[in-house]
C-alpha positions as CSV (number, residue, x, y, z in Angstrom):
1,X,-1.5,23.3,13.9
2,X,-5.4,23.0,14.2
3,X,-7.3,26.2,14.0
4,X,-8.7,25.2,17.9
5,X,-5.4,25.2,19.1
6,X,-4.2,28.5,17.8
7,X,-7.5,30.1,18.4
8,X,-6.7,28.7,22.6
9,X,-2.9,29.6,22.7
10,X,-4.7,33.6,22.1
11,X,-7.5,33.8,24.5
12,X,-10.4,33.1,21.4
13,X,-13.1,31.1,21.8
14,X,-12.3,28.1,19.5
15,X,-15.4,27.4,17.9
16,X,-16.0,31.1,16.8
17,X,-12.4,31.3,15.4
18,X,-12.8,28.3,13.8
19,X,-16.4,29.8,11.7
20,X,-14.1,33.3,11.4
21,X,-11.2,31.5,9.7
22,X,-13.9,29.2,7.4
23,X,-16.4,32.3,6.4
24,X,-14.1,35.2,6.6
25,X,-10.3,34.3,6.6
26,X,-10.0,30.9,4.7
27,X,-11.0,31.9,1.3
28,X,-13.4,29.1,1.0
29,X,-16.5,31.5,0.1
30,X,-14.1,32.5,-3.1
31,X,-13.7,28.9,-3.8
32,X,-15.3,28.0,-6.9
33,X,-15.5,23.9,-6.2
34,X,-17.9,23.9,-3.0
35,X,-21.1,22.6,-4.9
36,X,-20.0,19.7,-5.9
37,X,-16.8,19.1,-3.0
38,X,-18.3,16.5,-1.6
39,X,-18.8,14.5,-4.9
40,X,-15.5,15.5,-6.3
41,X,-12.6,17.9,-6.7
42,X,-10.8,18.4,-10.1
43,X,-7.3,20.4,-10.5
44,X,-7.3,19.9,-14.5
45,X,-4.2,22.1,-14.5
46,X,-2.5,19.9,-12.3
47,X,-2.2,17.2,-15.1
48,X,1.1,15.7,-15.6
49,X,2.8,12.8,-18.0
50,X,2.9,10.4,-15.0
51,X,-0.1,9.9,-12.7
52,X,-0.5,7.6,-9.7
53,X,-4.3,6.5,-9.5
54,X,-5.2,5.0,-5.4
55,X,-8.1,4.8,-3.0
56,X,-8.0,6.7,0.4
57,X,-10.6,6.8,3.9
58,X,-11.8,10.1,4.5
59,X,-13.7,9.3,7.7
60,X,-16.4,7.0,8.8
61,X,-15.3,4.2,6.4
62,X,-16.1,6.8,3.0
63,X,-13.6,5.5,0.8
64,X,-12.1,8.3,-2.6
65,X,-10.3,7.6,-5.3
66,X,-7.3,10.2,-5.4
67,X,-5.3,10.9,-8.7
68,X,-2.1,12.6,-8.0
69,X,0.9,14.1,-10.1
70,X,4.5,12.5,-9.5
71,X,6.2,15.4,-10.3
72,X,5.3,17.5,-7.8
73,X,6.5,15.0,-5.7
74,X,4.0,15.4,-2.7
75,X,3.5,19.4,-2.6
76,X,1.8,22.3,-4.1
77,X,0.6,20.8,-7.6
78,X,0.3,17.4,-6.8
79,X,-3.9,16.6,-6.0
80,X,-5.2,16.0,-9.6
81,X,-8.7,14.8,-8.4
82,X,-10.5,13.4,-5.7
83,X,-13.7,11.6,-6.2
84,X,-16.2,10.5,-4.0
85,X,-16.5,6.5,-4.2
86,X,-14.6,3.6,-6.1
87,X,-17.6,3.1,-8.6
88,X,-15.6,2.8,-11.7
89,X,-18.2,4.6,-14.1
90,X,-18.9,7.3,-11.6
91,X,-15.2,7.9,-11.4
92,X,-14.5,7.8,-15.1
93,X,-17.3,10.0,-15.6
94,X,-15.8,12.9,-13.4
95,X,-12.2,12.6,-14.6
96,X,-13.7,13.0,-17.7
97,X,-14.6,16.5,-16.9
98,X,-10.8,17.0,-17.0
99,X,-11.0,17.2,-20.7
100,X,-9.5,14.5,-23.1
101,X,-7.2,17.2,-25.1
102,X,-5.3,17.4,-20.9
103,X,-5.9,13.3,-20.3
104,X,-4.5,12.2,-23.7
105,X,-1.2,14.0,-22.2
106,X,-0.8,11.6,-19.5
107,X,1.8,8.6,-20.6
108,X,1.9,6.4,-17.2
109,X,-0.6,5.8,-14.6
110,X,0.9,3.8,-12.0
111,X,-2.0,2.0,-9.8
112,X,-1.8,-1.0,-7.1
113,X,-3.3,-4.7,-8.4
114,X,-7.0,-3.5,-8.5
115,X,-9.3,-4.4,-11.4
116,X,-11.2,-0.9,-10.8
117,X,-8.4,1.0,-10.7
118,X,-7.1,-0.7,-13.8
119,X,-10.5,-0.2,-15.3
120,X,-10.4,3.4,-14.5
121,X,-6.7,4.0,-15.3
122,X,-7.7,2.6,-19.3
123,X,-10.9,5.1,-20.2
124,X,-9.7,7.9,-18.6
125,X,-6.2,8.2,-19.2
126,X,-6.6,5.9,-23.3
127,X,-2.9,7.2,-24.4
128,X,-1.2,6.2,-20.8
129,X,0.6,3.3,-20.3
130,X,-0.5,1.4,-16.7
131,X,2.5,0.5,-14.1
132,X,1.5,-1.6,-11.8
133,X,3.2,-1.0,-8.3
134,X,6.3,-3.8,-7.4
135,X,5.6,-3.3,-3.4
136,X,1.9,-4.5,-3.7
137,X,3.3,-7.5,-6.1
138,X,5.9,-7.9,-3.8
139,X,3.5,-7.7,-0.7
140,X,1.2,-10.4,-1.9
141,X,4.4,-12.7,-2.0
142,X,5.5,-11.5,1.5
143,X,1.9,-12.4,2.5
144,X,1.7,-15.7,1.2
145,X,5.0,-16.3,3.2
146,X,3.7,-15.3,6.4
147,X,0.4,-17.3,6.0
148,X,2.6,-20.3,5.9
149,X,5.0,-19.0,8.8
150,X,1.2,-18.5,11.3
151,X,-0.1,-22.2,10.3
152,X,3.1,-23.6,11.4
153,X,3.7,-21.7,13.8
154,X,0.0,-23.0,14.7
155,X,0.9,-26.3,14.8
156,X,4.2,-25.6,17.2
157,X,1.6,-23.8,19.3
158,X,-1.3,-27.2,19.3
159,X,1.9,-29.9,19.9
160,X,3.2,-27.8,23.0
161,X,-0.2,-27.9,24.6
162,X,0.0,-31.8,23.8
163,X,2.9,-32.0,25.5
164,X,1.4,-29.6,28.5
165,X,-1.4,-31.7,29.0
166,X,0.5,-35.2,29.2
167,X,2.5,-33.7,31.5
168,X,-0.3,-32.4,33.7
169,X,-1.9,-35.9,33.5
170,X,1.5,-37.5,34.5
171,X,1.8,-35.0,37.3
172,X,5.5,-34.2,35.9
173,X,6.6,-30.7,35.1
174,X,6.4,-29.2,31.5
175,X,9.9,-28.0,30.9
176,X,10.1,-26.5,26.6
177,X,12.7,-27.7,24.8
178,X,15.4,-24.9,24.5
179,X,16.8,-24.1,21.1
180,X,20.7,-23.1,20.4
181,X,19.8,-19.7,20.1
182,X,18.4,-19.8,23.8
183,X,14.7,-19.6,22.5
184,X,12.2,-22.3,22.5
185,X,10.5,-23.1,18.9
186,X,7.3,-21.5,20.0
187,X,9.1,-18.0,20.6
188,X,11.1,-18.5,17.1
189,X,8.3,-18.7,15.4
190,X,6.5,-15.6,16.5
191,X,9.7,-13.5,16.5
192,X,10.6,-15.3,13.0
193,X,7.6,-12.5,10.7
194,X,10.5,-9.6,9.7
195,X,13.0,-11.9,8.8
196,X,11.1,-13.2,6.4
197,X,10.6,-10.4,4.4
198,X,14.4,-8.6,5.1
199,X,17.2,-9.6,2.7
200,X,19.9,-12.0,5.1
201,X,22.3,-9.4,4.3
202,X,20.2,-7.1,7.0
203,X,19.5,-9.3,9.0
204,X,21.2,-8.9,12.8
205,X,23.4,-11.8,14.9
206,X,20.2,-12.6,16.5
207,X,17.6,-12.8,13.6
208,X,20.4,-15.0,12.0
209,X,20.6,-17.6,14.5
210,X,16.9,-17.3,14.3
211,X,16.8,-18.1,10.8
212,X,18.8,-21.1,10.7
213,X,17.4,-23.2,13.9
214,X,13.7,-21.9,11.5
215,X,15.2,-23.2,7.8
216,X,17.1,-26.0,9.5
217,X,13.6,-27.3,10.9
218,X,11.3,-26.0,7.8
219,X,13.4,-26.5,5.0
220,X,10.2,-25.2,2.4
221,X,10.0,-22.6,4.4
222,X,13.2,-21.4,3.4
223,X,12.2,-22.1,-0.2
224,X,9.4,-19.8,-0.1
225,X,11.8,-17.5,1.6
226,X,14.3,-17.7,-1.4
227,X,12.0,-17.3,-4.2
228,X,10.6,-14.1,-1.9
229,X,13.9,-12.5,-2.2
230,X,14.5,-13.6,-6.0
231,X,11.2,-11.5,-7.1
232,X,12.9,-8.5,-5.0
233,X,16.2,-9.1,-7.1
234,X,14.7,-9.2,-10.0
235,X,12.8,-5.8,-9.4
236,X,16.1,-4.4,-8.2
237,X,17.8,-5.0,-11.6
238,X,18.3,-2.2,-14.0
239,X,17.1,-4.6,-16.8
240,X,15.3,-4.1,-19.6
241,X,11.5,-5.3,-19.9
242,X,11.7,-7.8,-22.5
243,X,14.6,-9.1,-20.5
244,X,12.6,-9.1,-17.1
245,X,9.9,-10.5,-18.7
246,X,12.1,-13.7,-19.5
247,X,12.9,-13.6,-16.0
248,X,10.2,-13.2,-14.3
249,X,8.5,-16.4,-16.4
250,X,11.4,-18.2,-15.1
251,X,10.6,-16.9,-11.2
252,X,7.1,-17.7,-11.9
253,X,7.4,-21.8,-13.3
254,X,9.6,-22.0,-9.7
255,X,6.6,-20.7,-8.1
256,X,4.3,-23.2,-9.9
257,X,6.7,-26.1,-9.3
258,X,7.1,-25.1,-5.7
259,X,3.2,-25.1,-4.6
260,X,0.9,-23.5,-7.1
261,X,-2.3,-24.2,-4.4
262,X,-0.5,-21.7,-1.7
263,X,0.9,-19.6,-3.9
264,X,-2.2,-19.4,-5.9
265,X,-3.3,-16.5,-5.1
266,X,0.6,-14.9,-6.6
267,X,0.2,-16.7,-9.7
268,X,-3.0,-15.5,-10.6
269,X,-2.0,-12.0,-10.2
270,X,1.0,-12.6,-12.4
271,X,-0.9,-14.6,-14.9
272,X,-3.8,-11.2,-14.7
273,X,-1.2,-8.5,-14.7
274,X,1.6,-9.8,-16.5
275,X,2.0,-6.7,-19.1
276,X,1.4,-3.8,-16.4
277,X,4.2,-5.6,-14.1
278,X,6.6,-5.6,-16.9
279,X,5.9,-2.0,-17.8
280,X,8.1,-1.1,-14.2
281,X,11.1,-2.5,-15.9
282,X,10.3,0.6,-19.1
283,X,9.5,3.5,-16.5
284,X,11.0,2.5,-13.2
285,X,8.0,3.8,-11.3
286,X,5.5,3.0,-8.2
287,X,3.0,4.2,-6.2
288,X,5.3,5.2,-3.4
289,X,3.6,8.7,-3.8
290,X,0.2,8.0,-3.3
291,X,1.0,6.1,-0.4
292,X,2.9,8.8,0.7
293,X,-0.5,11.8,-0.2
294,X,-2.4,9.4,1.5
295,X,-0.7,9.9,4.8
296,X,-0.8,13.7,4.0
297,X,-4.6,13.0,3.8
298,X,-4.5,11.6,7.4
299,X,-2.7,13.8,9.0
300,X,-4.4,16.8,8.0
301,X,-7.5,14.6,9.1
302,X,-5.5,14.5,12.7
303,X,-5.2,18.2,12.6
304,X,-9.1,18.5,11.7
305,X,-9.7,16.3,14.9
306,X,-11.9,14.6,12.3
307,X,-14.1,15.8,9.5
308,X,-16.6,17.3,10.5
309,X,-17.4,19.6,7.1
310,X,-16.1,17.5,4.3
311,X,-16.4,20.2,1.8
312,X,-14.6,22.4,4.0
313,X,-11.6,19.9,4.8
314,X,-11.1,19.3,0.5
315,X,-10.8,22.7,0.3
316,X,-7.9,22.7,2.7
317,X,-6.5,19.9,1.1
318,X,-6.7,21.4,-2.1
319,X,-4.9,24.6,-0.6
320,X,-2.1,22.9,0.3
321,X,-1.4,20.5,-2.5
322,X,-4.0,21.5,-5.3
């Protein structure tokens, strides 16, 4: 609950609770980081084997990077660092006030699909092995998908007003063709953008019926689709890396074969990251908790109404999860 609100729910003056709590109540004059909190924050004793390495918005567009310990699983323990930026050798520089002895521990650093990150992840943690996350692979497939899905949808969108505007000039009235499932193409194709990245097995009566009038009338659409859901079963496999590594070369000369110009962009990132993909298959892990600190981030920004004192809000932070 904000400071504000609790000062307001007792009959206080908010703003002068608010400078009590900071000067007198909070701490924060004991806190030995405040010189240099708005460059960066280290918790060197918060160094673990497995690291997840991400960028996060403070306010007004600032962007950090965040380094965070998996095994404290999102509470007390788990803020490593926060550093002001995404400069690679500014970042490298402050981690390396961590100490090498404490980064040499670290054995996996599991980052999303960014050279930076990568780049970081290498000088300052040299003993770790990097992971990099399956849902950002996965989400640049999903993307590519649904690129395809919007320029056809596109064109169903430019032949309907064709049709319109014969009509009009023909003074008859436009009536849409009606598809089995009771919904003209033009609505299938806008509803069609979670079925495309859902396995059919969870798919509903409705988004079933949806999906075959979609397939039945873009049958590389439902290529794209399958080779979509292929990567995900791959990933879902308890298999070993060398033996995902066979399969996912077989995944990606389907992909090539298929359409290597839309699909570029997938391949590329494949061909780029093809070791630190593998290594998910060794460690099994992701960056499910950064994602998850970074919404920690933002709601404590909520509560904040705002950052106002930035030094003041990473002290918080680091209160609660440093």
């Amino acid at each position: 609950m904000p400071i504000v609100t609790i000062a307001g729910l007792h009959g206080v003056n908010g703003r002068s609770f608010t400078r009590l709590y900071k000067e007198r109540l909070s701490g924060y004059r004991e806190w030995k980081q405040p010189a240099h909190a708005e460059e960066y924050v280290l918790h060197g004793s918060n160094i673990g084997e497995d690291l997840s390495i991400d960028e996060t918005s403070l306010s007004n567009g600032e962007v950090c990077t965040v380094v965070t310990n998996k095994a404290a699983k999102g509470r007390k323990g788990a803020l490593v660092a926060m550093v002001r930026g995404v400069a690679s050798d500014n970042v490298i520089e402050k981690l390396g006030l961590l100490g090498l002895s404490r980064r040499r521990k670290v054995k996996t650093v599991t980052a999303d699909l960014s050279g930076s990150m990568k780049y970081i992840a290498s000088k300052a943690f040299p003993s770790a092995q990097q992971v990099s996350d399956r849902f950002h692979v996965q989400q640049l497939m999903s993307r590519a998908i649904d690129d395809m899905r919007i320029e056809l949808r596109w064109d169903v969108i430019k032949a309907e007003n064709e049709r319109i505007r014969t009509c009009r000039q023909q003074k008859l009235q436009y009536r849409p063709k009606i598809e089995a499932n009771g919904e003209t193409l033009r609505q299938i194709m806008a509803r069609s953008k979670h079925i495309m990245t859902r396995d059919m097995s969870k798919w509903n009566d409705t988004q079933r019926k949806r999906a075959e009038i979609l397939f039945g009338r873009y049958p590389r659409l439902e290529t794209a689709y399958n080779l979509s859901m292929k990567l995900t079963g791959i990933y879902n496999e308890r298999i070993t890396a060398p033996v995902a590594r066979l399969k996912l070369a077989r995944w990606y000369d389907e992909l090539e074969r298929f359409d290597p110009v839309r699909f570029k962009t997938v391949i590329d990132t494949f061909t780029t990251h093809s070791d630190t993909i593998t290594n998910y298959f060794n460690y099994r892990l992701t960056n499910a908790s950064a994602e998850s600190f970074n919404a920690k981030i933002k709601d404590l920004r909520r509560q904040f109404r705002g950052i106002n004192d930035t030094a003041f809000f990473l002290f918080r932070l680091s209160a609660l999860y440093g």
